[in-house]
C-alpha positions, 0 to 999 in steps of 0.5 A: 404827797409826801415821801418818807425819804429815808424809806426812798433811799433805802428802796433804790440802794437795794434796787427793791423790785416791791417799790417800784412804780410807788415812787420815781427818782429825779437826778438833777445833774442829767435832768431825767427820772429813773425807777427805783430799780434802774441798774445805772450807776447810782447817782450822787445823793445830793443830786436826787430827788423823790416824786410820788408820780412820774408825772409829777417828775414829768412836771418839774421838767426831767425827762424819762430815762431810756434805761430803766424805761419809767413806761414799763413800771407797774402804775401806782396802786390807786389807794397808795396813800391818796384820797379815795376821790383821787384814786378812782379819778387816776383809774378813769384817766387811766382808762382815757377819761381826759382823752376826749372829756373835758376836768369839768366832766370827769370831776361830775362823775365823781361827784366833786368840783374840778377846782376841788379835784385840782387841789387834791391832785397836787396834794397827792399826787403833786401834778394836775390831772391834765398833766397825769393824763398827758404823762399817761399817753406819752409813758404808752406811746413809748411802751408801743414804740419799744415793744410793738411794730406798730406804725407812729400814726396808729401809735398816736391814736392809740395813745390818746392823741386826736393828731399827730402833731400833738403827739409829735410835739408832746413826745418831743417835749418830753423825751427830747426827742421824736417818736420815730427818732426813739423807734429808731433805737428800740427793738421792735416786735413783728406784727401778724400780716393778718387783717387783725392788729396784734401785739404783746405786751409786757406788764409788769408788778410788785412781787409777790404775785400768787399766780396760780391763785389767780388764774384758779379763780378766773378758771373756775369762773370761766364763762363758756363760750367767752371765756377759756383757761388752758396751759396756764393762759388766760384767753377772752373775747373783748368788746370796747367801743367798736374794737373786737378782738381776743386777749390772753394773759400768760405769767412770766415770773423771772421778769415779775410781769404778766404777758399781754397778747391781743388781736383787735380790729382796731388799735385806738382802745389799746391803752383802755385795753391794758388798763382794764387789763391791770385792774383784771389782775390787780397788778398795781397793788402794793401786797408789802403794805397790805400784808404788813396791815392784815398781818396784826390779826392772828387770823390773817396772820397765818393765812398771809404766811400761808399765801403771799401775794394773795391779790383781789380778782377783777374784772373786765367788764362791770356789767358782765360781773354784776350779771355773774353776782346776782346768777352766783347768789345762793348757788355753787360756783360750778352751777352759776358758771352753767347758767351764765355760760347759757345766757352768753350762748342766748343773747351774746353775739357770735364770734369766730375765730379758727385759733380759738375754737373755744371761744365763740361769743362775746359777752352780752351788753345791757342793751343785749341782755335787755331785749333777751327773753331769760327763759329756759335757762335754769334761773329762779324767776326772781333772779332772773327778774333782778338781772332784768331789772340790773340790764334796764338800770344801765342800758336807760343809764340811770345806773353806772359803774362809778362810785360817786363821792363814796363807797356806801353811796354806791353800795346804796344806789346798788341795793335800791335794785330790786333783788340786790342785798348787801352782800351781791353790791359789797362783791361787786363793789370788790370785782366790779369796781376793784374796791380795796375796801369793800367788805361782804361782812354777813358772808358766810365763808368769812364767818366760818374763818373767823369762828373759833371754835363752836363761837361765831361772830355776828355780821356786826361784830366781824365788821368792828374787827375789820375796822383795823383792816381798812383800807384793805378789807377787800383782801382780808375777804379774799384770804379768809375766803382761801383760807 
């Protein structure tokens, strides 16, 4: 992937916090690789050189600076000048798909061959994806080191690291150093003396953030039961794998970050927590360049000066939302959160916890909601028939929430459901999947946003102006819809 190094070298003069993770700085006389906004002195200019990924700086042989802490930078924005295969492969390596799968699996769920996928890595992202995802699990395990107590063999495995001498020696090679070496030097939290590991986190973003926007969205939707809003927290039950537990995001604005609580059974889905976590809050978007997109319409123009940092809701579970959309169709916000609070309250398994009396289930599975008679709770039989059909899809696994190949081909396999049009698949496109460039055209928010005075545009016409959008069109919707 190419830099425009004029743009690089102006960023890490200003100490831009907007650029930070999109590009890293190598300095070649002390052999290590800074954020754009590391406060060490700056370097001379002969003896810097630009990457597009730390691990493509990994690759050349630097090492990560313990000042600036490349670990804690926020994570390239997926769609950050790369190919639309390479950006939904960074986002399942990101979630730990190269953990245990082999190049040759994560490839077949995107659709393309692994000598294919191979080429486009190194074009984009300039190093392979083993080395992206190796990258992925060290950059973690010093995150855990510098910010947790917890113990180097948990940190292991909760990076991704099937032994402890695999990691000992990946960490080794990298940092120059032992983990337990650089835990030496690093303040460390205290962990609860409880049975539940718990930890917080610090993720960071590129400003601007309209949190409040965000947080509104989320607390309006709450899902009773699962899901809960309080004091400018975001709270949760979680299930991944055998990991149960709780998170609660909080922001802290001075530091341009989100805080991340959690208290698990277990740590190993640490790392797949977190990043599902990003994508919930969409911390890796890059709202310069997309404002700087949107901004050549005069509608979205006004809408972005109005809200800055407007960024796309996600989710943290593909199902759970699909689920939400088909409730959600023809009907209000409020009356969809009943009625799905009562299908988690039916088939959803119970949870405990004396510190959050609010939260008392978990969202049902597919499996779950497969075998829970939908009675009873004030749904329309048709769409009731469509969640049922929705839960046999993914529960006999002949529908997954990986977009193969394309955008339209997804939308395709969605909209073959039975009671699944265009727009319930483009929204589950945007929420589910966090598509930047799902676009619900025939939504009748957006038609209303566009309307100049008693003229609306069709749903043909709105998508011929949302041509000049892409690849963004995602958040054109969502600043027509605040609009």
């Amino acid at each position: 992937m190419s830099l425009d190094t004029r743009i690089c070298e102006r960023a890490r003069l200003a100490r831009d916090p907007r650029f930070d993770g999109l590009f890293f700085v190598g300095v070649l006389s002390t052999g290590i690789y800074c954020r754009p906004i590391c406060p060490a002195r700056s370097p001379k200019q002969e003896n810097i050189v630009y990457f597009a990924s730390a691990a493509a700086a990994a690759e050349a042989g630097l090492r990560p600076c313990l000042r600036c802490r490349p670990e804690a930078a926020p994570g390239s924005p997926a769609w950050n000048g790369t190919s639309a295969t390479v950006s939904r492969a960074m986002m399942l390596i990101r979630q730990g798909a190269l953990n245990e799968g082999s190049l040759d699996d994560l490839a077949s769920r995107l659709g393309v061959g692994s000598r294919h996928l191979r080429r486009l890595f190194q074009t984009h992202i300039g190093a392979s994806p083993k080395s992206l995802a190796t990258t992925q699990k060290i950059l973690f395990a010093k995150r855990l080191l510098s910010e947790t107590a917890l113990p180097v063999t948990q940190i292991a495995f909760a990076s991704g690291f099937g032994s402890i001498r695999r990691f000992n020696a990946a960490f080794t090679r990298i940092y120059g150093a032992t983990p337990s070496a650089l835990r030496r030097r690093s303040k460390s939290n205290k962990t609860s003396g409880n049975a539940l590991f718990q930890c917080t986190l610090t993720l960071s973003y590129r400003p601007p953030f309209h949190w409040q926007s965000m947080l509104g969205f989320f607390e309006v939707r709450a899902i009773p039961g699962v899901e809960f809003v309080e004091r400018g927290v975001y709270r949760r039950t979680i299930r991944i794998n055998e990991t149960t537990g709780v998170i609660s995001v909080a922001h802290q604005p001075r530091n341009n970050a989100l805080i991340l609580t959690v208290a698990l059974s277990d740590s190993r889905d640490l790392m797949h927590i977190v990043e599902r976590v990003r994508r919930m809050f969409d911390l890796d978007a890059n709202m310069t360049a997309i404002h700087d997109a949107l901004a050549g319409d005069s509608v979205l123009e006004r809408l972005v000066r109005k809200q800055p940092g407007l960024r796309l809701p996600g989710a943290w579970d593909p199902f759970e939302t699909a689920v939400r959309a088909v409730v959600g169709q023809q009907v209000s916000v409020k009356g969809a959160r009943t009625v799905i609070g009562r299908i988690a309250a039916k088939a959803g398994p119970l949870f405990e916890s004396a510190d959050d009396p609010e939260l008392t289930r978990f969202f049902p599975t597919a499996r779950e909601l497969n075998a829970c008679d939908l009675g009873m709770v004030g749904m329309p039989e048709s769409r009731a028939r469509t969640v049922r059909a929705l839960a046999e899809e993914v529960d006999r696994e002949r529908f997954s929430f990986v977009v193969k190949g394309s955008l339209s081909n997804f939308i395709e396999r969605l909209t073959r459901i039975p009671g699944i049009g265009d727009w319930t698949a483009q929204y589950i496109a945007m929420r589910a999947m966090g598509e930047p460039d799902a676009f619900p055209a025939a939504d009748l928010g957006i038609i209303k946003a566009l309307q100049h005075g008693d003229k609306r545009l069709t749903p043909k016409q709105i998508r011929q102006r949302a041509e000049q959008w892409r690849p963004w069109r995602a958040y054109a919707a969502m600043f027509l819809w605040h609009g």
